[in-house]
py3Dmol code that shows the C-alpha trace and the ligand (Angstrom):
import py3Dmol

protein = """\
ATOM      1  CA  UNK A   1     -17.759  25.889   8.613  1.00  0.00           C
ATOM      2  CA  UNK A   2     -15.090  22.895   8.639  1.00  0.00           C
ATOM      3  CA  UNK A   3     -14.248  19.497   8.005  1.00  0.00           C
ATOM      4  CA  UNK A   4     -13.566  16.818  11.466  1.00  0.00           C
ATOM      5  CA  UNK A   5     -10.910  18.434  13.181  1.00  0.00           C
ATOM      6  CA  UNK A   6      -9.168  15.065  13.089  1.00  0.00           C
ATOM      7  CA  UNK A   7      -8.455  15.390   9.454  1.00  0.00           C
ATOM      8  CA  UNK A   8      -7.088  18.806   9.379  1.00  0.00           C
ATOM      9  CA  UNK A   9      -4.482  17.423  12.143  1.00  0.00           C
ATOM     10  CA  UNK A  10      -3.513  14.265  10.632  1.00  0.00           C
ATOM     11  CA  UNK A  11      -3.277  15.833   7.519  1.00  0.00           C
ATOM     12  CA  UNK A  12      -1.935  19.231   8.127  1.00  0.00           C
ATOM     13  CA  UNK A  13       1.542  18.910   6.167  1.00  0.00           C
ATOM     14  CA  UNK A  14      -0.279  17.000   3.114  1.00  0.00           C
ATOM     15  CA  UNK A  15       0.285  18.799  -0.098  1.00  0.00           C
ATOM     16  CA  UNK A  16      -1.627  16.401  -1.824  1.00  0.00           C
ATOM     17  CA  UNK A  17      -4.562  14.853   0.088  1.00  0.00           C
ATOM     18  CA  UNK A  18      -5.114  11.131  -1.587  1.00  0.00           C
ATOM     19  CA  UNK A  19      -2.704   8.554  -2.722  1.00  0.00           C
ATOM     20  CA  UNK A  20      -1.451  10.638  -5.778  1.00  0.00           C
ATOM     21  CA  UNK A  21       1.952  11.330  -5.737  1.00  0.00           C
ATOM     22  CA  UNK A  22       3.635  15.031  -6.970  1.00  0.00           C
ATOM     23  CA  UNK A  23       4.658  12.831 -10.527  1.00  0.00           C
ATOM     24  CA  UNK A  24       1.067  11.017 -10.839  1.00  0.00           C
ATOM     25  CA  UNK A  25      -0.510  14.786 -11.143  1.00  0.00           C
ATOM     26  CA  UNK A  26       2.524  15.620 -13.700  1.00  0.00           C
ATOM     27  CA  UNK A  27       1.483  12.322 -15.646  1.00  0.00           C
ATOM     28  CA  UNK A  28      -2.124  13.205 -15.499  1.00  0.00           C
ATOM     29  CA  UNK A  29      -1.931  17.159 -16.820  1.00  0.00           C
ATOM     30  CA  UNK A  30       0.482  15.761 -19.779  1.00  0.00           C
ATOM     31  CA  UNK A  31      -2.168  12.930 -20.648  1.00  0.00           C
ATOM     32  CA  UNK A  32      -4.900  15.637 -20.794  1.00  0.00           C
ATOM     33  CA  UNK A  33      -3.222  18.127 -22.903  1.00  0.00           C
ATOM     34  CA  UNK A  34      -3.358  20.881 -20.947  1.00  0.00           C
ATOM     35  CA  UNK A  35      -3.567  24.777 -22.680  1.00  0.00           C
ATOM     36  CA  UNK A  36      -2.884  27.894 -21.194  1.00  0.00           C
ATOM     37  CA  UNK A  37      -6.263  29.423 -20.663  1.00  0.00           C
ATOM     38  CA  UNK A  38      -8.045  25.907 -20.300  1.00  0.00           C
ATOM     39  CA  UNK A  39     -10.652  26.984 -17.147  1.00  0.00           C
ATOM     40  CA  UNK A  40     -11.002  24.253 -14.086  1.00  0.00           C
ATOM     41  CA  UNK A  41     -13.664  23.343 -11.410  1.00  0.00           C
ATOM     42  CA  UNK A  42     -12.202  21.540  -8.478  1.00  0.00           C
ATOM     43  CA  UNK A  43     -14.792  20.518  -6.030  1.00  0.00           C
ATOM     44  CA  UNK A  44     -12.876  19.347  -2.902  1.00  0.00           C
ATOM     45  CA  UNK A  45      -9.287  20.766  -3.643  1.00  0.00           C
ATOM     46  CA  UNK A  46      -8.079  20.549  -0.717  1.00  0.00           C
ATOM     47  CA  UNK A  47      -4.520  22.270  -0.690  1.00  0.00           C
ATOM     48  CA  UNK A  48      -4.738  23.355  -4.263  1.00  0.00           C
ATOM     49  CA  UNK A  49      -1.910  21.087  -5.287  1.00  0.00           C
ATOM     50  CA  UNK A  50      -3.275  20.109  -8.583  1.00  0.00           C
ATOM     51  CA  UNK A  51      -4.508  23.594  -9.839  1.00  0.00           C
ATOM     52  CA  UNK A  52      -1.393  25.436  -8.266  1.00  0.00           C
ATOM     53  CA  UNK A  53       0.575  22.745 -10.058  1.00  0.00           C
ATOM     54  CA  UNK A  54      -1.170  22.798 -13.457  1.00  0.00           C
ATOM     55  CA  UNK A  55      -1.206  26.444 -13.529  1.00  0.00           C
ATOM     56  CA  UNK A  56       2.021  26.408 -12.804  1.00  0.00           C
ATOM     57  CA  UNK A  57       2.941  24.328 -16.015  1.00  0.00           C
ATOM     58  CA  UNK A  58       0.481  25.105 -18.505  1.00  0.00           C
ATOM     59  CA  UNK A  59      -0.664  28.459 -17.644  1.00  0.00           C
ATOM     60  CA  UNK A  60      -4.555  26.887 -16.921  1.00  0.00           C
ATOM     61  CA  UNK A  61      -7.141  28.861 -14.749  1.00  0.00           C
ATOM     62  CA  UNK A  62      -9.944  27.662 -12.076  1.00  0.00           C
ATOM     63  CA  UNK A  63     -11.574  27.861  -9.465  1.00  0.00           C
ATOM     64  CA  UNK A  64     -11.212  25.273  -6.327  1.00  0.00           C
ATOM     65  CA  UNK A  65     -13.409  25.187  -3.695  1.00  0.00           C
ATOM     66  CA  UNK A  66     -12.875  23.272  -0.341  1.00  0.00           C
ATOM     67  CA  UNK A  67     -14.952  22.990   2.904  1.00  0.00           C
ATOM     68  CA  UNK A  68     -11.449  23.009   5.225  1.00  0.00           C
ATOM     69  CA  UNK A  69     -10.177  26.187   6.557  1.00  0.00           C
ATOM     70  CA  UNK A  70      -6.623  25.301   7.097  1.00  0.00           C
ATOM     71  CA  UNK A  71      -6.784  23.309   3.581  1.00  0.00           C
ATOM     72  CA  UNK A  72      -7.932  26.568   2.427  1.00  0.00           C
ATOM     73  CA  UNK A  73      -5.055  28.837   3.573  1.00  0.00           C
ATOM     74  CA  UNK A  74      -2.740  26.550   2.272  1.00  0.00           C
ATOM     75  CA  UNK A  75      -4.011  26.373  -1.145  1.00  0.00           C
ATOM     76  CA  UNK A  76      -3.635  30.412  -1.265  1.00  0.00           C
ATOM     77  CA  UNK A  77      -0.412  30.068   0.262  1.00  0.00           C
ATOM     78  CA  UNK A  78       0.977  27.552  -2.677  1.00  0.00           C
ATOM     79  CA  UNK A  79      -0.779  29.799  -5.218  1.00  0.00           C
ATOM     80  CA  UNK A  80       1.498  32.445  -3.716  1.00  0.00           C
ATOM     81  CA  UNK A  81       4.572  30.607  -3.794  1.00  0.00           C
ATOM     82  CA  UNK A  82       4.370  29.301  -7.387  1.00  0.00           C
ATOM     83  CA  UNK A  83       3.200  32.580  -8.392  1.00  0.00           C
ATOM     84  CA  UNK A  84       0.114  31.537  -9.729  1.00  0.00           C
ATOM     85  CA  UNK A  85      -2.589  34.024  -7.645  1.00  0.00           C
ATOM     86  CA  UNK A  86      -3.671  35.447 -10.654  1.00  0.00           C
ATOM     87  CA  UNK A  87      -5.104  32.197 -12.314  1.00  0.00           C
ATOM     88  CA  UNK A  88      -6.475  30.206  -9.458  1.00  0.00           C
ATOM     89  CA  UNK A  89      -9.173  31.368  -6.879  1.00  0.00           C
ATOM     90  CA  UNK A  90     -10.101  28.863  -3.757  1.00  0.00           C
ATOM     91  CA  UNK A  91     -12.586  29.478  -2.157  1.00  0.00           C
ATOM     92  CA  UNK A  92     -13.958  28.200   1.488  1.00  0.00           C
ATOM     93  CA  UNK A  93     -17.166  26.853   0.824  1.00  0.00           C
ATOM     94  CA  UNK A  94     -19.546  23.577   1.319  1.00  0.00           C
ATOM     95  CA  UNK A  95     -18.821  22.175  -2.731  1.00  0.00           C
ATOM     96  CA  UNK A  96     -22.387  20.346  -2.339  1.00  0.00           C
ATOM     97  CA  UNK A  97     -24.369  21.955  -4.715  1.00  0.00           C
ATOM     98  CA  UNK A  98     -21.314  24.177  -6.323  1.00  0.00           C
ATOM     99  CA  UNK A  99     -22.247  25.285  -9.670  1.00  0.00           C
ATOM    100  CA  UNK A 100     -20.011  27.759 -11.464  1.00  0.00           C
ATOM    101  CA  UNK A 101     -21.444  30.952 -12.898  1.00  0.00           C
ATOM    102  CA  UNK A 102     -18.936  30.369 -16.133  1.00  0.00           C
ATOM    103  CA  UNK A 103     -18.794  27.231 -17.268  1.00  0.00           C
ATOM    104  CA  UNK A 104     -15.588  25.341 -17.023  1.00  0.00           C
ATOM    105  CA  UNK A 105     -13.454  22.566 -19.892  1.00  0.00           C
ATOM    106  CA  UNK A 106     -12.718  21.040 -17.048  1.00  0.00           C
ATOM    107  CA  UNK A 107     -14.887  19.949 -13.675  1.00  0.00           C
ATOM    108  CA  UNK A 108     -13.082  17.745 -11.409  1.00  0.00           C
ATOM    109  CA  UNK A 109     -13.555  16.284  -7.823  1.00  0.00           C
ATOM    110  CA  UNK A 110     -10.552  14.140  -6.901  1.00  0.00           C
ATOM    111  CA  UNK A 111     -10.891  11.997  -3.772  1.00  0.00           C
ATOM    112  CA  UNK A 112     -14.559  13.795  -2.485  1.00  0.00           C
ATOM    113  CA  UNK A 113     -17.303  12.018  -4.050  1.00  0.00           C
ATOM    114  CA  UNK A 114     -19.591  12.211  -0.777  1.00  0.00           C
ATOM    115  CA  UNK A 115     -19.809  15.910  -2.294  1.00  0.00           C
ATOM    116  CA  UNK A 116     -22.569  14.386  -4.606  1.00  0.00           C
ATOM    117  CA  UNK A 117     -23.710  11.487  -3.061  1.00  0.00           C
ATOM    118  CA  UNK A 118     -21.665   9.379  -4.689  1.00  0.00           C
ATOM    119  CA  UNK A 119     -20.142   9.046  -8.169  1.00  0.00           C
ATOM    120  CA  UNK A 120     -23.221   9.701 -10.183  1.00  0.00           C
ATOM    121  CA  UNK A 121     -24.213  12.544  -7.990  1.00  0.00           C
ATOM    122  CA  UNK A 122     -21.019  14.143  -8.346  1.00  0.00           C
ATOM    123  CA  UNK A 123     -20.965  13.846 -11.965  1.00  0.00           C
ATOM    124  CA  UNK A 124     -24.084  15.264 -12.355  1.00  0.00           C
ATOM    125  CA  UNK A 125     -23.332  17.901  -9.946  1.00  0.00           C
ATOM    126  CA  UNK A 126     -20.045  18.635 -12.054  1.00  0.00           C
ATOM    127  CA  UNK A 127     -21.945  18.813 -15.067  1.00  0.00           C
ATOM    128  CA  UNK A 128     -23.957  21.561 -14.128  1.00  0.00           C
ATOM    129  CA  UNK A 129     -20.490  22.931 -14.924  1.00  0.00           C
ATOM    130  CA  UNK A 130     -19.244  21.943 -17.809  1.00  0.00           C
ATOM    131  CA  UNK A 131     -19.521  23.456 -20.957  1.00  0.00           C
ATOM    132  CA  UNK A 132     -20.837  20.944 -23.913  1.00  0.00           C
ATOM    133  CA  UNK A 133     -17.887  18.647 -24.888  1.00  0.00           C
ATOM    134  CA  UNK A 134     -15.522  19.201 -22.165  1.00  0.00           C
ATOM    135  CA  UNK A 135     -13.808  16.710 -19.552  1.00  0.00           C
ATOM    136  CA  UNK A 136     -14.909  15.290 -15.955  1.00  0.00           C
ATOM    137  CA  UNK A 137     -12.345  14.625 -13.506  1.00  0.00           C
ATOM    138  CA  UNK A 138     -13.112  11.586 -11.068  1.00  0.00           C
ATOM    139  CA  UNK A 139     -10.749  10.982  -8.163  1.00  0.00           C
ATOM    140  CA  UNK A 140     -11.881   7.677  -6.414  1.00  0.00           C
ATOM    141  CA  UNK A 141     -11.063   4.701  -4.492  1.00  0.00           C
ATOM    142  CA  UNK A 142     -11.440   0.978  -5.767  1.00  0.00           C
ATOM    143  CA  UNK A 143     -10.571  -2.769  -4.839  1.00  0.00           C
ATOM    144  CA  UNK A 144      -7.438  -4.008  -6.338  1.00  0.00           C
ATOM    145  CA  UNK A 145      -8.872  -7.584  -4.722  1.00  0.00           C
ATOM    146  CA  UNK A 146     -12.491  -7.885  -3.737  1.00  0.00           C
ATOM    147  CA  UNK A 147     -11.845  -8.317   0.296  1.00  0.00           C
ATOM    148  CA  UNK A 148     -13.264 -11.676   1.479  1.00  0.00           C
ATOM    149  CA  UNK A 149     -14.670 -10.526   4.599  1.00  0.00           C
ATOM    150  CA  UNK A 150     -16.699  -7.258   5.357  1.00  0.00           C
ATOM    151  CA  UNK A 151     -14.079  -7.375   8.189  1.00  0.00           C
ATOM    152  CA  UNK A 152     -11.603  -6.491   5.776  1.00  0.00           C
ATOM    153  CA  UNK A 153     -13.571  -3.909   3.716  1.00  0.00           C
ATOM    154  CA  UNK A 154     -14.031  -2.288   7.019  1.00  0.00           C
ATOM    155  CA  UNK A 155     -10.361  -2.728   8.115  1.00  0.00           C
ATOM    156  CA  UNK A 156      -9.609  -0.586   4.759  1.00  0.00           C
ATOM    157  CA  UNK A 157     -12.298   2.168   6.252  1.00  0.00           C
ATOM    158  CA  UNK A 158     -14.831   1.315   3.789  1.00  0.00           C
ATOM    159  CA  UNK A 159     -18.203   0.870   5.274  1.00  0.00           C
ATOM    160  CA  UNK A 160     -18.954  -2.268   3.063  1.00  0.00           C
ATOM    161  CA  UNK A 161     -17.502  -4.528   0.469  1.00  0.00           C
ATOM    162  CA  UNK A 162     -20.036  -2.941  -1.824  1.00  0.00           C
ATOM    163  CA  UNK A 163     -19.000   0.506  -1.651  1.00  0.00           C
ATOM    164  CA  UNK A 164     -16.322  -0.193  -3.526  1.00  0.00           C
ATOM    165  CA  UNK A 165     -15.446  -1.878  -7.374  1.00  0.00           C
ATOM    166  CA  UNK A 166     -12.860  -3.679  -8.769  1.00  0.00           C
ATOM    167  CA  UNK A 167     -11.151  -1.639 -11.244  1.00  0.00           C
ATOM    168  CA  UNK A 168     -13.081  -3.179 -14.436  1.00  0.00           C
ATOM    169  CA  UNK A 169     -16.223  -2.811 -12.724  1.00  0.00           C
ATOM    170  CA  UNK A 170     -15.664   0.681 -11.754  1.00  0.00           C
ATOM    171  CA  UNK A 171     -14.923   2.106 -15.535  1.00  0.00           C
ATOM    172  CA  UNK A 172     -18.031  -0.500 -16.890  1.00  0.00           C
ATOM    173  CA  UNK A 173     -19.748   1.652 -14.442  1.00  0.00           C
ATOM    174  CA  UNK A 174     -18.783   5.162 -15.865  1.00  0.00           C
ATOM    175  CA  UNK A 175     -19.772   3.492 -19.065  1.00  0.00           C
ATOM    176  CA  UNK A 176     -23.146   2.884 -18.201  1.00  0.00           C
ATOM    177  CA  UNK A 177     -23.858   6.409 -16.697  1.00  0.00           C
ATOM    178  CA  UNK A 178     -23.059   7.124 -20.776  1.00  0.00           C
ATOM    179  CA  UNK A 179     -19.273   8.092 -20.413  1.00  0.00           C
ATOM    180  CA  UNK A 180     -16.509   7.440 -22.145  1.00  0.00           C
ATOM    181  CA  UNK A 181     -13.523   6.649 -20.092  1.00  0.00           C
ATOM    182  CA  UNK A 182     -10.779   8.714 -21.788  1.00  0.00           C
ATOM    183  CA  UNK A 183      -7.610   8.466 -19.764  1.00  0.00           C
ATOM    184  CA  UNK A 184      -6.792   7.529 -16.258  1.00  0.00           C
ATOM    185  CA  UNK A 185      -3.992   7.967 -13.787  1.00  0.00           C
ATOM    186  CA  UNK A 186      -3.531   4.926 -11.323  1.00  0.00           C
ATOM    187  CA  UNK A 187      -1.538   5.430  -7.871  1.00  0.00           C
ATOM    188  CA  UNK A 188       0.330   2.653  -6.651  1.00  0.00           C
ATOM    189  CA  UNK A 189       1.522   1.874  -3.157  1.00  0.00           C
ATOM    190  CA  UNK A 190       4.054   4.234  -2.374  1.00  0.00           C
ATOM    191  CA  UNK A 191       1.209   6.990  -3.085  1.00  0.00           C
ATOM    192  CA  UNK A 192      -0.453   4.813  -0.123  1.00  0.00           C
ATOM    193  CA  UNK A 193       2.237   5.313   1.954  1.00  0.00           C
ATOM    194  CA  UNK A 194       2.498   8.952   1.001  1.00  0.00           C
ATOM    195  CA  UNK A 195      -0.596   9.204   1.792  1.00  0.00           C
ATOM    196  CA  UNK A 196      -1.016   7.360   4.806  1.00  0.00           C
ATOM    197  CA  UNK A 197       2.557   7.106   6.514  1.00  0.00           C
ATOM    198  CA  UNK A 198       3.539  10.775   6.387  1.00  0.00           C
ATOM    199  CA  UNK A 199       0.147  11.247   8.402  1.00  0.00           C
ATOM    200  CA  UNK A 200       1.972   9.494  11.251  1.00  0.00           C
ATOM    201  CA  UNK A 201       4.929  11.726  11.534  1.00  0.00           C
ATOM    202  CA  UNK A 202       2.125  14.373  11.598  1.00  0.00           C
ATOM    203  CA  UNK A 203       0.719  12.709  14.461  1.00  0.00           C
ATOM    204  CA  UNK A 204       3.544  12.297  16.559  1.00  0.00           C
ATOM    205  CA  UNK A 205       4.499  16.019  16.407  1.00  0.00           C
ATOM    206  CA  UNK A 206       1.351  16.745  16.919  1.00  0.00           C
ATOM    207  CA  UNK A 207       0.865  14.460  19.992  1.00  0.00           C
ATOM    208  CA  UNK A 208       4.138  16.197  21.303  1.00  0.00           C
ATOM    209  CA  UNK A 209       2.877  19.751  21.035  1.00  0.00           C
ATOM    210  CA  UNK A 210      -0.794  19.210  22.328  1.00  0.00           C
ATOM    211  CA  UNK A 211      -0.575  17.341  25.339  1.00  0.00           C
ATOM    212  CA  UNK A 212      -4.177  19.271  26.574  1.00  0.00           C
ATOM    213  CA  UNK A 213      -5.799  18.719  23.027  1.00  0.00           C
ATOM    214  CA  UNK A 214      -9.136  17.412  23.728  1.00  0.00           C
ATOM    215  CA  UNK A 215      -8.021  14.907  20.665  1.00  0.00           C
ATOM    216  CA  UNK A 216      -5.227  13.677  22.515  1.00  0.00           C
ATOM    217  CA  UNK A 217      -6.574  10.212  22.975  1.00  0.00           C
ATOM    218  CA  UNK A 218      -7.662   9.589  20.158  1.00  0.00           C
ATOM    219  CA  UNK A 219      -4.937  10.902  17.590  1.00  0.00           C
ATOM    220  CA  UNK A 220      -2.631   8.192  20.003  1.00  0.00           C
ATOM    221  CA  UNK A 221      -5.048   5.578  19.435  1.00  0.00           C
ATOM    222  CA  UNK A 222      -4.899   6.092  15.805  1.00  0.00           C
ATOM    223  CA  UNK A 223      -0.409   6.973  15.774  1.00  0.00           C
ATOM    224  CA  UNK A 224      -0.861   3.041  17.767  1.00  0.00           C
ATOM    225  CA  UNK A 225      -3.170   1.540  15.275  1.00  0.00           C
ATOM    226  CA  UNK A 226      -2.752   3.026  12.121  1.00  0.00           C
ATOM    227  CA  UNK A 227       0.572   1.789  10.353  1.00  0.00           C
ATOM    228  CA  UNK A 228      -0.208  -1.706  11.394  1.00  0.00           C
ATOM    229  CA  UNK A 229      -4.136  -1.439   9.618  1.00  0.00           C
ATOM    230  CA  UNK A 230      -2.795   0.705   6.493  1.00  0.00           C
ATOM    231  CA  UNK A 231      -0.600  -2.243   6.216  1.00  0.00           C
ATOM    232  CA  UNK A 232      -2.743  -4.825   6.661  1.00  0.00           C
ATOM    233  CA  UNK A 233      -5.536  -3.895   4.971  1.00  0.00           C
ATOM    234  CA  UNK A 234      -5.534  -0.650   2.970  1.00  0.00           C
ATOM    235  CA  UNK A 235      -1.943  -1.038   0.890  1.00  0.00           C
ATOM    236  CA  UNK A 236      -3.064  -4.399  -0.298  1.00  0.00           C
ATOM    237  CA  UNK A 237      -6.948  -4.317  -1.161  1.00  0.00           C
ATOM    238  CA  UNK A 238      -7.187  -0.813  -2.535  1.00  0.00           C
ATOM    239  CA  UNK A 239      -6.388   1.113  -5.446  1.00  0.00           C
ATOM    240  CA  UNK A 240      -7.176   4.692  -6.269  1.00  0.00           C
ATOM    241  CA  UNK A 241      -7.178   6.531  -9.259  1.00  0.00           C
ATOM    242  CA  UNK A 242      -8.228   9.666 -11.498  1.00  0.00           C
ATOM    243  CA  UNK A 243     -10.558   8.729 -14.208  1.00  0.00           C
ATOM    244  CA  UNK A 244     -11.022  11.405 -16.836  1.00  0.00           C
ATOM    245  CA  UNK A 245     -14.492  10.920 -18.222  1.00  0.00           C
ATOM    246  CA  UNK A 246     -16.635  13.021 -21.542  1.00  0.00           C
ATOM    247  CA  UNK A 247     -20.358  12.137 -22.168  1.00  0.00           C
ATOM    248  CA  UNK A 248     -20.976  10.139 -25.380  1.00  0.00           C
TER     249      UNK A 248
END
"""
ligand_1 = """\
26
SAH
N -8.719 16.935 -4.064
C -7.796 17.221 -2.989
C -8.365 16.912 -1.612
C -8.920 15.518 -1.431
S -9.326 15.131 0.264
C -6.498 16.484 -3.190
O -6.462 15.547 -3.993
O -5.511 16.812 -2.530
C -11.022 15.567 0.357
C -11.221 17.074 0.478
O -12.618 17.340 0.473
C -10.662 17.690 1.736
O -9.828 18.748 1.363
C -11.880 18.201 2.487
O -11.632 19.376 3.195
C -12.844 18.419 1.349
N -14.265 18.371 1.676
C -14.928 17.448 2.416
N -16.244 17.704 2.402
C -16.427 18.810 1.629
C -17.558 19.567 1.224
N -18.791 19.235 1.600
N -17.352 20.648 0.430
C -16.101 21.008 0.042
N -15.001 20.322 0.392
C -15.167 19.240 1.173
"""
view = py3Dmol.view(width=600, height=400)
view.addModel(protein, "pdb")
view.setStyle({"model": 0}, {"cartoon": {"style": "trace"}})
view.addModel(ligand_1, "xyz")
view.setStyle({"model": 1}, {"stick": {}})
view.zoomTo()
view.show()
């Protein structure tokens, strides 16, 4: 069981697997007032950055579950380094359908909403989680500037204009589903380019060690394309952000 090869190649050195930067994860445990002992569901953690990172600081435990292999080892390997083993557990599963056996304060899927179906989905998948009163963590894209082409909304790798909200829309939108919006964390565009440029480095290397790959082609055809459609399109129509959410 894996994720497209093509994203555990491009992203292979990525700590942090969306636009958030190291300081935008600080900003978002001290905004949620983090306890030692506070328990955390992370559907989609990718490399474990956040709960390494948050266990780190405030002492929290969870659990983070990711559908990548080599996201997988790394997340055990940064538990190891920060010396957090003993609070966080990943584990290398398919998060559709994840429901904890304990339930958590905190259920979170930052940047992996297709886990659900979608926003609603996933919240409703996370709540199966939660225990009554406690917090939803939503990592998710949204336009900055509605694009005035589908040509555009495609050049920023969304399928379709409407797959996406402007900011306003997107928090009216947790509204209606009955939740109140109670902080949020906002990158910016050098968490784009963290993001997205340090893939290309990746992708050179990469190129330079696996002349055979099968991949070849097309990680070249995306080191030609990609800075010039980041550029273009994604840096200036999209935003991304964590939205911490609790049911009225
Ligand atoms: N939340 C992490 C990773 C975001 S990238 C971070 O912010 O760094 C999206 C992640 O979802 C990737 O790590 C990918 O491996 C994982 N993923 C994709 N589909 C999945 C699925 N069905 N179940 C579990 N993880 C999945």
């Amino acid at each position: 069981m894996d994720i497209p090869r093509i994203f555990n190649i491009t992203e292979a050195r990525h700590r942090i697997h969306n636009p958030f930067m190291p300081e935008d994860l600080e900003t978002l445990g001290a905004a949620l007032d983090l306890r030692s002992g506070t328990r955390i569901l992370d559907l989609g953690s990718g490399s474990g950055e956040m709960l390494c990172t948050w266990a780190r600081d405030y002492g929290v435990v969870g659990t983070g579950v990711d559908m990548s292999q080599l996201f997988h080892t790394q997340a055990n390997s940064r538990a190891q380094e920060l010396g957090v083993s003993g609070l966080v557990n990943f584990c290398h599963n398919d998060a559709a359908g994840y429901v904890s056996t304990e339930k958590v304060d905190i259920a979170a899927c930052v940047g992996a909403t297709w886990i659900g179906a979608g926003i609603q989905g996933t919240i409703e998948l996370l709540n199966k989680s939660l225990r009554k009163g406690g917090m939803i963590l939503i990592g998710e894209p949204y336009w900055i500037q509605t694009p005035p082409t589908e040509e555009i909304a495609k050049g920023c790798l969304a399928g379709a204009i409407s797959e996406y909200l402007l900011l306003p829309d997107l928090l009216a939108f947790f509204n209606q589903l009955n939740y109140d919006v109670v902080e949020m964390v906002l990158a910016n565009q050098n968490g784009w380019d963290r993001y997205e440029a340090s893939k290309w480095l990746t992708m050179r290397r990469w190129l330079e060690q696996n002349p055979k790959d099968e991949l070849f082609e097309e990680v070249r055809a995306l080191l030609h394309s990609e800075p010039e459609r980041h550029t273009r399109y994604t840096r200036e129509y999209m935003g991304w952000g964590i939205f911490a959410l609790m049911a009225r």
